[in-house]
N, C-alpha and C positions, 0 to 999 in steps of 0.2 A: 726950564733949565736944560731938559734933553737936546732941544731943538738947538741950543746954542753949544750941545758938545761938539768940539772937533775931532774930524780923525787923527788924531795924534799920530795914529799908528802908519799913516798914507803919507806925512810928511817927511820919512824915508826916501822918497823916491826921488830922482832926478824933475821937478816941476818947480814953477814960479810963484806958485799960488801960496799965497800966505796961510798961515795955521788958521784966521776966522773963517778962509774960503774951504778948508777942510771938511768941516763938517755940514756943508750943503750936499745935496743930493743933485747929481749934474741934469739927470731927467728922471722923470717919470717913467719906469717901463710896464707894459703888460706883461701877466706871467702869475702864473703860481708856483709859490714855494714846493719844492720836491715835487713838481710837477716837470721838471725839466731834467736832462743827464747829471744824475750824485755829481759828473766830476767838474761841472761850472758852479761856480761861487753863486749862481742863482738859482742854482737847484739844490744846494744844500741848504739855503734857507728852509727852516723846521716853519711847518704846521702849528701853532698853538691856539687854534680856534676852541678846544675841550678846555681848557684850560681860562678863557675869559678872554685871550688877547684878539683883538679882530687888527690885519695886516692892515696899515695906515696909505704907506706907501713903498715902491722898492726903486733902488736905480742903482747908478753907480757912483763913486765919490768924484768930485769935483776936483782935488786932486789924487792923481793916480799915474802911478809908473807907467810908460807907456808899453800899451800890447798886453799889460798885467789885467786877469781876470777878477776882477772885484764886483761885489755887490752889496748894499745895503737894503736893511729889511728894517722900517720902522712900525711899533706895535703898539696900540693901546687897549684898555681897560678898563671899565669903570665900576667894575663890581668882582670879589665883594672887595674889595679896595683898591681906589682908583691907583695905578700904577702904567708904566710904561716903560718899554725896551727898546735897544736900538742893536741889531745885531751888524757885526761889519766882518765880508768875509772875504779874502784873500785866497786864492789860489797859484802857488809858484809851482814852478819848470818841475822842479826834483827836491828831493825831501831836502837835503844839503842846504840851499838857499831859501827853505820855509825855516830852517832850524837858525841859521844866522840870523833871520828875520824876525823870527821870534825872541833871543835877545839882543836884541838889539828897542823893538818895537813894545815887546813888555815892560822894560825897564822905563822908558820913556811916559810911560803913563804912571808910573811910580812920582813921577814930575814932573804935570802939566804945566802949561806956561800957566803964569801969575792971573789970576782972575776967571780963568775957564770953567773953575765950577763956583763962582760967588766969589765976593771979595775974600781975601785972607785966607781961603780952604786951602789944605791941603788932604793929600791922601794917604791912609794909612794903609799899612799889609790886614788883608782878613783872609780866613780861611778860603780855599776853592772848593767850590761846591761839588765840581764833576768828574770825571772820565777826561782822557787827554792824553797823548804822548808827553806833553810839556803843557805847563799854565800857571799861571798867578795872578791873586785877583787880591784891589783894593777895594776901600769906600772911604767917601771924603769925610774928613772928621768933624766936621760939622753939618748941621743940614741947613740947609734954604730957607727963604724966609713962611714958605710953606708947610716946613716940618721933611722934606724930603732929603733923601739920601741918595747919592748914585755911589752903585756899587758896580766896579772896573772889573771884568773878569779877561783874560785875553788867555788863549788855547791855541796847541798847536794839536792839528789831527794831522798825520800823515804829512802832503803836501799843503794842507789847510792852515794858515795864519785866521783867527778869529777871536775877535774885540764883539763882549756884549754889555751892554750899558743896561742897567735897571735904574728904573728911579721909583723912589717909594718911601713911605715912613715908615712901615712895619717890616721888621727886621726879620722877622720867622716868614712871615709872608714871602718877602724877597727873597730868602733862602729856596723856601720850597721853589717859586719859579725860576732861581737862577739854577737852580738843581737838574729840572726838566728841561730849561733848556738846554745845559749841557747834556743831558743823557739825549737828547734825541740831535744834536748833532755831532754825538759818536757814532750813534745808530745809521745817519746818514751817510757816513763818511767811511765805513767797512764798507 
């Protein structure tokens, strides 16, 4: 199911690319997270290797505003319960246009198109887990045919727009990681 989330929040921009093409990853790049300058969307990608997650892959979205610094970090898990993340990170000009951004680009995942996370899902409001100048985060009200849940969180740090996707059955579990990942990318982002 993660693999088929789109960037919902990329279809903002001026491009042609339809919402399925959203949530591809345009290439593969090399790099480690926070291994690169806080203020590119590729070096705020957080570290979660303490925590279970080994980095899957990273790149940039396939659609993307043009000259807009984005990057995607996709993350899995297999112990102690299999889970996986997709963090998606934006970087604008000046806070003014990450602020617009953000409602504009939160709200929208309040409302994915029809069928994006399973037949009939839709998403409800759940608590945010983190740290943020701005954020709001769902999970789809029903799970997969798996038993899993994706849970929406989308943040604004500063000039930072950032969408992280969890997918998971256990709901205290995903808490705790959707927790740590928000606390370390505020940590990033001072």
């Amino acid at each position: 199911m993660l693999a088929a989330l789109a960037l919902v929040a990329a279809c903002g921009g001026g491009s042609s690319k339809t919402v399925s093409d959203a949530g591809k990853i345009a290439s593969s790049t090399a790099g480690t997270p926070g291994a690169q300058t806080p203020e590119t969307a590729l070096g705020l990608l957080p570290k979660l290797d303490d925590i279970g997650f080994k980095l899957m892959q990273t790149g940039k979205p396939t659609v993307n505003q043009t000259g807009q610094d984005a990057a995607i970090g996709q993350y899995a898990r297999t112990a102690p319960t299999a889970m996986t993340a997709r963090i998606e990170i934006s970087v604008y000009p000046d806070i003014t246009t990450a602020i617009a951004q953000f409602g504009v680009l939160s709200q929208a995942l309040q409302n994915p198109p029809p069928g994006l996370f399973g037949p009939d899902t839709t998403q409800t409001d759940t608590a945010r887990p983190g740290p943020g100048d701005q954020g709001k985060s769902y999970v789809t009200s029903t799970p997969d045919g798996q038993g899993n849940f994706v849970w929406s969180d989308s943040y604004r740090f500063g000039r930072s727009f950032v969408v992280v996707y969890t997918l998971g059955a256990d709901a205290t579990d995903a808490l705790t990681v959707r927790t740590t990942i928000a606390d370390r990318l505020a940590a990033e982002t001072k």
